[in-house]
KOLGU-4560 file (N, C-alpha, C; in nm, 3 decimals, padded with zeros to 5 digits):
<recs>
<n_xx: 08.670 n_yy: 09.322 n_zz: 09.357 ca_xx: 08.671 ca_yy: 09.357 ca_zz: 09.497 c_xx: 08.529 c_yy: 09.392 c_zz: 09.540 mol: A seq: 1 type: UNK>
<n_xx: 08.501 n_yy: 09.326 n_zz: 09.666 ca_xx: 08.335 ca_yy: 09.386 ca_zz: 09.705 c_xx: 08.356 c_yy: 09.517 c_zz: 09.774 mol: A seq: 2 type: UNK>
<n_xx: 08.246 n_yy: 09.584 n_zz: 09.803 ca_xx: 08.228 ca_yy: 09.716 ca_zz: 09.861 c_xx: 08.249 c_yy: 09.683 c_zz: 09.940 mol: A seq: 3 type: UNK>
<n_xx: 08.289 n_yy: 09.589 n_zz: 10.098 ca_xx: 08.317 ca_yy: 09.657 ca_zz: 10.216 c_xx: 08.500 c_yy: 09.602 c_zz: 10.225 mol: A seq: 4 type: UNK>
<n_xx: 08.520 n_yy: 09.559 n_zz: 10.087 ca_xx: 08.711 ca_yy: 09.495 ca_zz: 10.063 c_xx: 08.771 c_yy: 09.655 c_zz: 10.083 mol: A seq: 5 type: UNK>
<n_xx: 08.678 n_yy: 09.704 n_zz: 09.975 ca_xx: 08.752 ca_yy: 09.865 ca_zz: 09.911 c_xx: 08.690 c_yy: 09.937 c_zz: 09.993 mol: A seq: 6 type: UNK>
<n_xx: 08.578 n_yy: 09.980 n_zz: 10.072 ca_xx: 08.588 ca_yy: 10.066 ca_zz: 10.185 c_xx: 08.699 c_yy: 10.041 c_zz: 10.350 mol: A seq: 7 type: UNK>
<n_xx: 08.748 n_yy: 09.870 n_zz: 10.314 ca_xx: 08.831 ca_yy: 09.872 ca_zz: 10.441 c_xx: 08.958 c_yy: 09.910 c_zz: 10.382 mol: A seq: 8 type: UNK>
<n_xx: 09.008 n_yy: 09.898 n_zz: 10.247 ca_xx: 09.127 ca_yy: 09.959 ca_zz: 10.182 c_xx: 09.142 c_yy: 10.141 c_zz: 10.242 mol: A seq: 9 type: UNK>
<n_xx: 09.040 n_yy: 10.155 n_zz: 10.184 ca_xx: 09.027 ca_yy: 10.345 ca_zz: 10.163 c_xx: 09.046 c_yy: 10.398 c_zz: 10.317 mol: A seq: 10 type: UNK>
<n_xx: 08.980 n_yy: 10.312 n_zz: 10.377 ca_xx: 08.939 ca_yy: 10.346 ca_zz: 10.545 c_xx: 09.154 c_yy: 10.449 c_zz: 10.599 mol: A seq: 11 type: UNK>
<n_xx: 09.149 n_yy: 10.551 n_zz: 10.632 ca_xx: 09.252 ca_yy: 10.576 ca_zz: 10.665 c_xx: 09.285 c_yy: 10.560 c_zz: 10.824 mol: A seq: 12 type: UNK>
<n_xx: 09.222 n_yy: 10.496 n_zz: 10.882 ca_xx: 09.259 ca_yy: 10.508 ca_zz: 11.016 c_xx: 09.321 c_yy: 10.356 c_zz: 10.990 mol: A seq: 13 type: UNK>
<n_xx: 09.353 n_yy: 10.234 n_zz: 10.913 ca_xx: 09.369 ca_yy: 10.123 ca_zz: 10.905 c_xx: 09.568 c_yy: 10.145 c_zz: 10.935 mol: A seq: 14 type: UNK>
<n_xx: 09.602 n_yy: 10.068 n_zz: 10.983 ca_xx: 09.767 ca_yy: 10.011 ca_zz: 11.011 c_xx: 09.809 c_yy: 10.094 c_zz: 10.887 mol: A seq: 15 type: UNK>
<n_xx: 09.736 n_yy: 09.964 n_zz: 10.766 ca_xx: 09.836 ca_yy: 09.964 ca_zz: 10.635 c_xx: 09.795 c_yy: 10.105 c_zz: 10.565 mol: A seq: 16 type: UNK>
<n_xx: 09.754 n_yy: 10.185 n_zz: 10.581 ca_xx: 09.702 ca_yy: 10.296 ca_zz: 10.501 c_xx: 09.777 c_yy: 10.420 c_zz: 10.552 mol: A seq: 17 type: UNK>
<n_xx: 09.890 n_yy: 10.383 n_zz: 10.661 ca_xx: 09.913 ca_yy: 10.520 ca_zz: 10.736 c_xx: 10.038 c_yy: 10.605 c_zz: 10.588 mol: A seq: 18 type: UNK>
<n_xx: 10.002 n_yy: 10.769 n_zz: 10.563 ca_xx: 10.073 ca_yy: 10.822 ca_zz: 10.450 c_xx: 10.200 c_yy: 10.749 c_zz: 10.459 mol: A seq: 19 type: UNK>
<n_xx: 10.287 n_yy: 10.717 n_zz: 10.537 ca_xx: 10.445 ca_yy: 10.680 ca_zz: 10.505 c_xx: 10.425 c_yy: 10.507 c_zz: 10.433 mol: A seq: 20 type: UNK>
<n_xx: 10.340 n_yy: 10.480 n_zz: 10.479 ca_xx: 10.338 ca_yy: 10.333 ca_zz: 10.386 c_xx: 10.250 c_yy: 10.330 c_zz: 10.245 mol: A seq: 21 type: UNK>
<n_xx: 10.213 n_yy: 10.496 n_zz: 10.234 ca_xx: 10.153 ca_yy: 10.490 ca_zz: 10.089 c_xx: 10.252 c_yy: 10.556 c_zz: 09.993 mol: A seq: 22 type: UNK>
<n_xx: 10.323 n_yy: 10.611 n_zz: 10.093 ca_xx: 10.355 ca_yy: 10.697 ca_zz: 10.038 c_xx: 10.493 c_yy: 10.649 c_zz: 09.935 mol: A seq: 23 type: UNK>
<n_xx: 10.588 n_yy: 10.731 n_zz: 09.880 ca_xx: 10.728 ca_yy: 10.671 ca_zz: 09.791 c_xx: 10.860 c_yy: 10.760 c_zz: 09.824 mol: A seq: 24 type: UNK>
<n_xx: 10.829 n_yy: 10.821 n_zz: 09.986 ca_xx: 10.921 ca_yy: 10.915 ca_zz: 10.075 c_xx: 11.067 c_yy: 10.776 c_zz: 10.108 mol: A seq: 25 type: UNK>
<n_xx: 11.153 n_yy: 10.739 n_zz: 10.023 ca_xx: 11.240 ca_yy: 10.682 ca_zz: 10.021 c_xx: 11.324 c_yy: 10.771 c_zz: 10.120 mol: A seq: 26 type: UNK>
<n_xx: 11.368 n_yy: 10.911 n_zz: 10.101 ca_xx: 11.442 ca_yy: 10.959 ca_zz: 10.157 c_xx: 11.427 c_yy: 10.977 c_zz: 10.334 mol: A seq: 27 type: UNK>
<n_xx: 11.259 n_yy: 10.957 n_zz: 10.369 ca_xx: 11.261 ca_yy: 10.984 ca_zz: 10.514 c_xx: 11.296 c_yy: 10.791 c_zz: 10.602 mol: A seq: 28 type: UNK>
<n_xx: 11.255 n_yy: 10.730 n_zz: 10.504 ca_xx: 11.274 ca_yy: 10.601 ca_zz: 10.539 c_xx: 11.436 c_yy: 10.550 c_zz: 10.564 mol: A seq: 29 type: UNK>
<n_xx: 11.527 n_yy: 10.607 n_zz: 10.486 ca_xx: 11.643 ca_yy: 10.612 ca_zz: 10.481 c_xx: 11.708 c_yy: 10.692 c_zz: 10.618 mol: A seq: 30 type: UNK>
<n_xx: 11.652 n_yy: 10.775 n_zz: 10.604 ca_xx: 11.695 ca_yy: 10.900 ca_zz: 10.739 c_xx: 11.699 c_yy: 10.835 c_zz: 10.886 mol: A seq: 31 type: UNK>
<n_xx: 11.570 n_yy: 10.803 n_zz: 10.860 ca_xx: 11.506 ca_yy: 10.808 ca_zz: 11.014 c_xx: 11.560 c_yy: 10.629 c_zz: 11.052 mol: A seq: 32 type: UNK>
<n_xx: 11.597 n_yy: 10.508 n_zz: 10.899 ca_xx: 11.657 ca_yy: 10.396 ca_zz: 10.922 c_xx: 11.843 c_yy: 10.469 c_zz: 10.989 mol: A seq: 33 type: UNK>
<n_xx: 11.900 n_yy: 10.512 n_zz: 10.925 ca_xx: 12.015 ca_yy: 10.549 ca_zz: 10.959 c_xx: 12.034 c_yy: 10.593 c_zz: 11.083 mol: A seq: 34 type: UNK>
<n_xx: 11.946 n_yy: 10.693 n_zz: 11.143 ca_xx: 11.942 ca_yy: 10.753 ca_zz: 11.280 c_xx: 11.892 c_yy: 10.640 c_zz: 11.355 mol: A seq: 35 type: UNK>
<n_xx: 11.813 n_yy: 10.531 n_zz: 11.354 ca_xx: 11.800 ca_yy: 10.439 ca_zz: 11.420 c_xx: 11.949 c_yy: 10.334 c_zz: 11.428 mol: A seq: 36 type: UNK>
<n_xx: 11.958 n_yy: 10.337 n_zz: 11.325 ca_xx: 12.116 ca_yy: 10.223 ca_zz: 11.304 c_xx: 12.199 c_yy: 10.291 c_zz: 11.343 mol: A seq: 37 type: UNK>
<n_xx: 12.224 n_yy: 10.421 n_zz: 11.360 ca_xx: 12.318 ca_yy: 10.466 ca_zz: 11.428 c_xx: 12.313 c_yy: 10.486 c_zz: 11.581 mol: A seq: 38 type: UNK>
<n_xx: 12.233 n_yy: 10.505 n_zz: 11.639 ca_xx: 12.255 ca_yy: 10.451 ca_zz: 11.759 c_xx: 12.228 c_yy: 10.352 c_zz: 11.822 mol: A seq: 39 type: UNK>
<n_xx: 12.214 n_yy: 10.216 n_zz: 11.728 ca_xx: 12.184 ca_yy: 10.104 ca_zz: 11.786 c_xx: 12.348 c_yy: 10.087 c_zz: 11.750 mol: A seq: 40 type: UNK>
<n_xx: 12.399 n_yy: 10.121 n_zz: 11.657 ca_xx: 12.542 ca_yy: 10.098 ca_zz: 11.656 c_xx: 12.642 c_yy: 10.152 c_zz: 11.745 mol: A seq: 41 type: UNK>
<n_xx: 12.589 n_yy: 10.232 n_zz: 11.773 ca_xx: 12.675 ca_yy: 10.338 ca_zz: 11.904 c_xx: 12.659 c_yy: 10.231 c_zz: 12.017 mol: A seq: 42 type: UNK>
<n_xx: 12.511 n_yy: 10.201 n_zz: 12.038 ca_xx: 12.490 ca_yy: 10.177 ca_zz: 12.145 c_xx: 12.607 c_yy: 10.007 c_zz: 12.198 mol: A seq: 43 type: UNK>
<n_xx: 12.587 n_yy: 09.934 n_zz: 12.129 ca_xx: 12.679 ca_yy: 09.786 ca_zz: 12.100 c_xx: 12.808 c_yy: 09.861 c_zz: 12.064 mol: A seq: 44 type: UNK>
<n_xx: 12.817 n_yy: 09.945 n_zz: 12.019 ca_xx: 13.003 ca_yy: 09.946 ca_zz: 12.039 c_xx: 13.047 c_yy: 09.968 c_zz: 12.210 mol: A seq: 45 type: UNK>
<n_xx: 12.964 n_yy: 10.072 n_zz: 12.280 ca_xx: 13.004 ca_yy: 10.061 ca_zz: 12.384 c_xx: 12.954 c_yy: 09.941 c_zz: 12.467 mol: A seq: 46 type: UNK>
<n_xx: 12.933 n_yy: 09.824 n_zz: 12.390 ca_xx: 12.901 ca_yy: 09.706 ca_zz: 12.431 c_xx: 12.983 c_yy: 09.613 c_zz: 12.432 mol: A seq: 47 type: UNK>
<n_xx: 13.122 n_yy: 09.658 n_zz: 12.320 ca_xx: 13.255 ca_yy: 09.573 ca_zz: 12.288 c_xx: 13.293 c_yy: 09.542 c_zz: 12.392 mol: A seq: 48 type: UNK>
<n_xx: 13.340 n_yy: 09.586 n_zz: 12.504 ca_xx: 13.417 ca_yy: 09.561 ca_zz: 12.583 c_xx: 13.371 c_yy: 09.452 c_zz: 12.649 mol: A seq: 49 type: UNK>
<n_xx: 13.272 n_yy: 09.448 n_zz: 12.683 ca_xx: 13.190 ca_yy: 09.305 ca_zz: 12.821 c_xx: 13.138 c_yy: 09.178 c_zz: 12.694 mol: A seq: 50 type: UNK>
<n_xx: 13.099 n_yy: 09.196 n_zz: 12.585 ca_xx: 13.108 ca_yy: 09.052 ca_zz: 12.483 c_xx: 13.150 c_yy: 09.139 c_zz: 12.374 mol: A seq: 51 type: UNK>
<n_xx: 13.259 n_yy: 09.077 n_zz: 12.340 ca_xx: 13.289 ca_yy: 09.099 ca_zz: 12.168 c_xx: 13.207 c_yy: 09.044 c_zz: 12.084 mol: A seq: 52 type: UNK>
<n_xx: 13.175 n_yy: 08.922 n_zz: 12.087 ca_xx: 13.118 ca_yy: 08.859 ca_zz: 12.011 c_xx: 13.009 c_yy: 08.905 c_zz: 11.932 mol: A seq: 53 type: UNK>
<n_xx: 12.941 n_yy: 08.894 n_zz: 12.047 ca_xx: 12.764 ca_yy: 08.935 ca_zz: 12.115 c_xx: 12.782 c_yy: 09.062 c_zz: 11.998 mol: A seq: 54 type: UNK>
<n_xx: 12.847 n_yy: 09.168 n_zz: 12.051 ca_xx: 12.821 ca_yy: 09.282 ca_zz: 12.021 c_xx: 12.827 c_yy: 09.347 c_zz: 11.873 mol: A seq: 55 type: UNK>
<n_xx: 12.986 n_yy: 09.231 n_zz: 11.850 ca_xx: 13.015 ca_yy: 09.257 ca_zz: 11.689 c_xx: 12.902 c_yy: 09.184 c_zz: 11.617 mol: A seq: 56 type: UNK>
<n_xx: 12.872 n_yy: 09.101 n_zz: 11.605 ca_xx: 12.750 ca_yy: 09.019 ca_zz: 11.589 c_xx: 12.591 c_yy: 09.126 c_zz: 11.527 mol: A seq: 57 type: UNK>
<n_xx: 12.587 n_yy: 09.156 n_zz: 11.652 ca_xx: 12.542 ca_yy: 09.262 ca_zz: 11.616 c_xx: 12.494 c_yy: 09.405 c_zz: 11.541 mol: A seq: 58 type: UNK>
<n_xx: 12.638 n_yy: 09.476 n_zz: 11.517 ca_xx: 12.682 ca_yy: 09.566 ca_zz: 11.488 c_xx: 12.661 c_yy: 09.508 c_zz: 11.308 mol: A seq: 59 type: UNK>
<n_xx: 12.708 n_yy: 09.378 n_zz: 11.347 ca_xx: 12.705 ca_yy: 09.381 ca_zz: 11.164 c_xx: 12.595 c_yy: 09.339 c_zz: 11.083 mol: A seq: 60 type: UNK>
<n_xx: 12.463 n_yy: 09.278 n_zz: 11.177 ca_xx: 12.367 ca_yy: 09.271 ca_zz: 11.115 c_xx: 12.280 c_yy: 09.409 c_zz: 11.129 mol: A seq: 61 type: UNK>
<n_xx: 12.285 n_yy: 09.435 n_zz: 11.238 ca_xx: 12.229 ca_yy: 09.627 ca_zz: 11.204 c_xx: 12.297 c_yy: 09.718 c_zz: 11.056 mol: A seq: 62 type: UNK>
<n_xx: 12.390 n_yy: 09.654 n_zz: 11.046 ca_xx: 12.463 ca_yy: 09.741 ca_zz: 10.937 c_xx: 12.413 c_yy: 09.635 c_zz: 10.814 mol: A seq: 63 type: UNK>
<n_xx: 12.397 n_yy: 09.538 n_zz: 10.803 ca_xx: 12.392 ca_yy: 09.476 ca_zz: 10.664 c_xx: 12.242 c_yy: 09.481 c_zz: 10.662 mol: A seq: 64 type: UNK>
<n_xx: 12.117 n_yy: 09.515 n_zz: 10.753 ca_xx: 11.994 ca_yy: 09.562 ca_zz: 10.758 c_xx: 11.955 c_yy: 09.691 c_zz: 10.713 mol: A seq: 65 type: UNK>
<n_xx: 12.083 n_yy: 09.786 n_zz: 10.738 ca_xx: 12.055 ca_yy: 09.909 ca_zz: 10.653 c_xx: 12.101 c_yy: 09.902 c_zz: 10.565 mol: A seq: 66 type: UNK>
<n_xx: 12.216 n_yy: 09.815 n_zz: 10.495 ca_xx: 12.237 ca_yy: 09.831 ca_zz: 10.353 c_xx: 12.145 c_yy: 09.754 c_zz: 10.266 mol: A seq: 67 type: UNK>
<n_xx: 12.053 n_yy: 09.651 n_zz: 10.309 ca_xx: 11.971 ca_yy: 09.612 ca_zz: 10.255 c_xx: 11.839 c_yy: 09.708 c_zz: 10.234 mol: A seq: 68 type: UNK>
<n_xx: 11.874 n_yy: 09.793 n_zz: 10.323 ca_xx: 11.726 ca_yy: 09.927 ca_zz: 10.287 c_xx: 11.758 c_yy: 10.013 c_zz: 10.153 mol: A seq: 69 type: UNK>
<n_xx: 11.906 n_yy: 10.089 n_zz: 10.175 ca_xx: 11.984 ca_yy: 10.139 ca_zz: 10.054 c_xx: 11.949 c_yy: 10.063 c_zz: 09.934 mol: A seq: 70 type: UNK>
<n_xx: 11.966 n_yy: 09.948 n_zz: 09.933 ca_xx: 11.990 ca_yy: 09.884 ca_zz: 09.837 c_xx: 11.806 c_yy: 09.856 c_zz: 09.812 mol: A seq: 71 type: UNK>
<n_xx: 11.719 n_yy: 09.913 n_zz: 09.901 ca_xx: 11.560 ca_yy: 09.782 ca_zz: 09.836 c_xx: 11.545 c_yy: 09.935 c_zz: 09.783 mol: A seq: 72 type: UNK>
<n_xx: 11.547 n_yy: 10.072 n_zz: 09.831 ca_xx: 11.531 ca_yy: 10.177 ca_zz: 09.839 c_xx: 11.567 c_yy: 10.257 c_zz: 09.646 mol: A seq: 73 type: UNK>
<n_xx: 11.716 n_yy: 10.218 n_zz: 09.631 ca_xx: 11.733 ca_yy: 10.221 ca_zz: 09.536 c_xx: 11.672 c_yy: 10.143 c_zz: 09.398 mol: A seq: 74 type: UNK>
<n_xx: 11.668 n_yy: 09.973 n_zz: 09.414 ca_xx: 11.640 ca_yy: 09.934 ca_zz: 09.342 c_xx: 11.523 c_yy: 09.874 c_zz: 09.318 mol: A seq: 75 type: UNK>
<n_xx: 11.411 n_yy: 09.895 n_zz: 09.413 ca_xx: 11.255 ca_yy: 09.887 ca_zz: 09.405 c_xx: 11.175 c_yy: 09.996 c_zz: 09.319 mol: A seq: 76 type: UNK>
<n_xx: 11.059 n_yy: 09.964 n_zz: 09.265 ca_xx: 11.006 ca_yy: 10.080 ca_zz: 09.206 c_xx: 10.936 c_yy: 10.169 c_zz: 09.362 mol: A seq: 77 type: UNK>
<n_xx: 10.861 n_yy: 10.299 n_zz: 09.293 ca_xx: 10.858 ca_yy: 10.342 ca_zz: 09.369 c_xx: 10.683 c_yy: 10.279 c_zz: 09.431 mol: A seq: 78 type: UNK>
<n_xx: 10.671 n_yy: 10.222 n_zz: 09.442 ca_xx: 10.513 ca_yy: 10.167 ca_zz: 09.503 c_xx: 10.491 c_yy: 10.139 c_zz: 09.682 mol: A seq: 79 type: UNK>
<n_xx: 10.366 n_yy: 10.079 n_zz: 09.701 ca_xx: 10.385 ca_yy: 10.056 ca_zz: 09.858 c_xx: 10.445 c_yy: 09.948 c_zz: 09.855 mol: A seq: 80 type: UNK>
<n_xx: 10.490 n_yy: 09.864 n_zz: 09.820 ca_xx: 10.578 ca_yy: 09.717 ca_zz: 09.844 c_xx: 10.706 c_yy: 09.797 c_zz: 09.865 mol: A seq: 81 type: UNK>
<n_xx: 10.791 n_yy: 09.866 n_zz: 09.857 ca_xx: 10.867 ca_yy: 09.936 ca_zz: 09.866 c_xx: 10.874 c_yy: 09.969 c_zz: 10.011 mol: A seq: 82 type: UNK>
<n_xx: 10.732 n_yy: 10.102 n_zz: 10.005 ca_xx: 10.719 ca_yy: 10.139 ca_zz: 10.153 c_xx: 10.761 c_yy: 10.028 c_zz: 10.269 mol: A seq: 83 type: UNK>
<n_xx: 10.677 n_yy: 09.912 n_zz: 10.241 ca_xx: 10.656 ca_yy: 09.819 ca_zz: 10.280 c_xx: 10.789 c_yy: 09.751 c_zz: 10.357 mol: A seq: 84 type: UNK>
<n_xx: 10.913 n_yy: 09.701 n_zz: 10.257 ca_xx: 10.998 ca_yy: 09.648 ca_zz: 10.283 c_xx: 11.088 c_yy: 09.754 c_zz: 10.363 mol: A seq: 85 type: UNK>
<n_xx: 11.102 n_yy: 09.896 n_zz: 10.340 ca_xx: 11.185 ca_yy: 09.971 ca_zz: 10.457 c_xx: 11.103 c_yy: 09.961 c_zz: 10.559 mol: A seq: 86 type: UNK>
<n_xx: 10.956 n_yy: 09.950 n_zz: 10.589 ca_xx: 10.933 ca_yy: 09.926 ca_zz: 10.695 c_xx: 10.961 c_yy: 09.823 c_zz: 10.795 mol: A seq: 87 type: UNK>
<n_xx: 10.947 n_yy: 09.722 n_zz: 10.752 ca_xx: 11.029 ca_yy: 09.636 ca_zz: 10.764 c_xx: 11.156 c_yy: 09.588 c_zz: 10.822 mol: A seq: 88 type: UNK>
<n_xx: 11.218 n_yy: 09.645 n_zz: 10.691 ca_xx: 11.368 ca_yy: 09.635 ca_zz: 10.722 c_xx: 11.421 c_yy: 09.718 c_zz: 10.871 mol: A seq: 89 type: UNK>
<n_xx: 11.324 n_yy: 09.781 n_zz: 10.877 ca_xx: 11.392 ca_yy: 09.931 ca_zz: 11.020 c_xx: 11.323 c_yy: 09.874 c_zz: 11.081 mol: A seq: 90 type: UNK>
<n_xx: 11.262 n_yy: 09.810 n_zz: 11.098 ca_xx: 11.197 ca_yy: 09.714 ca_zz: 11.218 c_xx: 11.247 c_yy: 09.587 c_zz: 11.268 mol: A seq: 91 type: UNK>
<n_xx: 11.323 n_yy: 09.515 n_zz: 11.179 ca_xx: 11.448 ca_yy: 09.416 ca_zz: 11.247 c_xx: 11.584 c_yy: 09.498 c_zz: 11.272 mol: A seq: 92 type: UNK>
<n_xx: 11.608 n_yy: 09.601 n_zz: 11.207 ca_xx: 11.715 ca_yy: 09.707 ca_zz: 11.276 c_xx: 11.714 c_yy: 09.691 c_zz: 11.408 mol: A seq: 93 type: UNK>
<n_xx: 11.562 n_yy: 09.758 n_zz: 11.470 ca_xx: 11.512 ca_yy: 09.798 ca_zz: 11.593 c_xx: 11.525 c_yy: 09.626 c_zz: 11.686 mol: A seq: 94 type: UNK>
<n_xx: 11.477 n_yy: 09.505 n_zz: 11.599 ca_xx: 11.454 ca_yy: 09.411 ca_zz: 11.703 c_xx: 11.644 c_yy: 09.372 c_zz: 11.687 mol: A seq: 95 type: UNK>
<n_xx: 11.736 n_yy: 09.364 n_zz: 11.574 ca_xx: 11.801 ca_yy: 09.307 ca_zz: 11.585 c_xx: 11.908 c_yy: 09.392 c_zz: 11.709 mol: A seq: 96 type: UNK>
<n_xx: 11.864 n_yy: 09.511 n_zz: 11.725 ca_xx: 11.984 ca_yy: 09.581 ca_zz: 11.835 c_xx: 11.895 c_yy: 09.562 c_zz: 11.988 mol: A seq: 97 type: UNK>
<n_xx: 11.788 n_yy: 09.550 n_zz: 11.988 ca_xx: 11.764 ca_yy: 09.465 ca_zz: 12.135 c_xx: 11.775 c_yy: 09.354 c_zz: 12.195 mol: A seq: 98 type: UNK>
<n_xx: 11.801 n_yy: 09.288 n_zz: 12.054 ca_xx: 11.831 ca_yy: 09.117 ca_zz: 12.100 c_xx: 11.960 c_yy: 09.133 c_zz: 12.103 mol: A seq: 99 type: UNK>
<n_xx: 12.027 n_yy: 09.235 n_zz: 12.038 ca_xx: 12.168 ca_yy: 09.189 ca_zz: 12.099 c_xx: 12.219 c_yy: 09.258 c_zz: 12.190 mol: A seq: 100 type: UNK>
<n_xx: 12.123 n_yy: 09.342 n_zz: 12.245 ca_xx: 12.161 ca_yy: 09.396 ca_zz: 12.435 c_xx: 12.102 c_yy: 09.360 c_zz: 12.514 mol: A seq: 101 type: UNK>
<n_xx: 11.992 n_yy: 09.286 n_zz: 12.469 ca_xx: 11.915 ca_yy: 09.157 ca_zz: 12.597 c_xx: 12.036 c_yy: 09.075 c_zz: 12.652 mol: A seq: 102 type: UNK>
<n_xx: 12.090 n_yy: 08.968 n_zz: 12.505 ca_xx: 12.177 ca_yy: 08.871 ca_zz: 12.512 c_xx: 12.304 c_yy: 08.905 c_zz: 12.609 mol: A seq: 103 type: UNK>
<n_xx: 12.346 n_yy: 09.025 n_zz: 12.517 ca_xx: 12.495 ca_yy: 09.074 ca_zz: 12.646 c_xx: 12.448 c_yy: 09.074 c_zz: 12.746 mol: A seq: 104 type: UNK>
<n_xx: 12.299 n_yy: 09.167 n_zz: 12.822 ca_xx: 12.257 ca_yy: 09.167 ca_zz: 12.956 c_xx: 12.278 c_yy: 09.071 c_zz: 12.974 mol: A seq: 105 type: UNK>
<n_xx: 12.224 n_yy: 08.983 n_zz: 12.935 ca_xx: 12.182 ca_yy: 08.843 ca_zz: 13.023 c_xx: 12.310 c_yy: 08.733 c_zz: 13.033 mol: A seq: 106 type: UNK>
<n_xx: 12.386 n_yy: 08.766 n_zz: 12.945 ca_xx: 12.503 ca_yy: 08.705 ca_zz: 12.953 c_xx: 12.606 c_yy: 08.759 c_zz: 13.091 mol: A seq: 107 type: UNK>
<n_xx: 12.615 n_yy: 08.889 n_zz: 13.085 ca_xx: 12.666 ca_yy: 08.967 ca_zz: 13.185 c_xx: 12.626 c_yy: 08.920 c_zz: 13.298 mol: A seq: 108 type: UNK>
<n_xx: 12.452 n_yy: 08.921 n_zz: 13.353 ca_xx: 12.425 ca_yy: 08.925 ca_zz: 13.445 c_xx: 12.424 c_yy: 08.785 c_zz: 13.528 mol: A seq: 109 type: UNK>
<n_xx: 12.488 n_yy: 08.698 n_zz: 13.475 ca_xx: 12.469 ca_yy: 08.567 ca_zz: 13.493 c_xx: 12.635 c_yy: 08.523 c_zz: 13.531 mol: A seq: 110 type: UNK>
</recs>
């Protein structure tokens, strides 16, 4: 590695360097994924009524997005690739429960 590879590594103000992605805090990644999946799940159930589809659709890839965290959480070592993939993973949580209340909107509103 040259000296300015490993001073942009070390650099802490960088994206990838922030403590939760160095860090091997499985348990806050889990937390704060669940409290997100839970009210993206709340939110699409009271979405059942105007698309079922849409909504169940939904509901079950938010849910099979957090069991894929459980599951990287448990069976990853503890390193930043780890960090990495709950980040991740709670980040299509987040896009997969807006795309599926865009879609109902827009289905609705039409």
């Amino acid at each position: 590695m040259t000296g300015e590879q490993n001073d942009r590594s070390a650099d802490p103000t960088r994206v990838r360097n922030q403590p939760a992605l160095r860090g091997t805090g499985r348990a806050l990644w889990l937390t704060l994924g669940g409290i997100l999946a839970a009210i993206t799940i709340t939110m699409l159930t009271f979405e059942l009524p105007l698309q079922f589809g849409i909504a169940l659709s939904g509901i079950i890839a938010v849910a099979v997005l957090y069991l894929l965290m459980v599951v990287s959480a448990v069976t990853m070592p503890p390193t930043r690739r780890r960090s990495h993939t709950l980040a991740w993973l709670m980040g299509a949580i987040a896009v997969a429960g807006i795309a599926a209340l865009m879609i109902v909107l827009t289905v609705e509103s039409s």
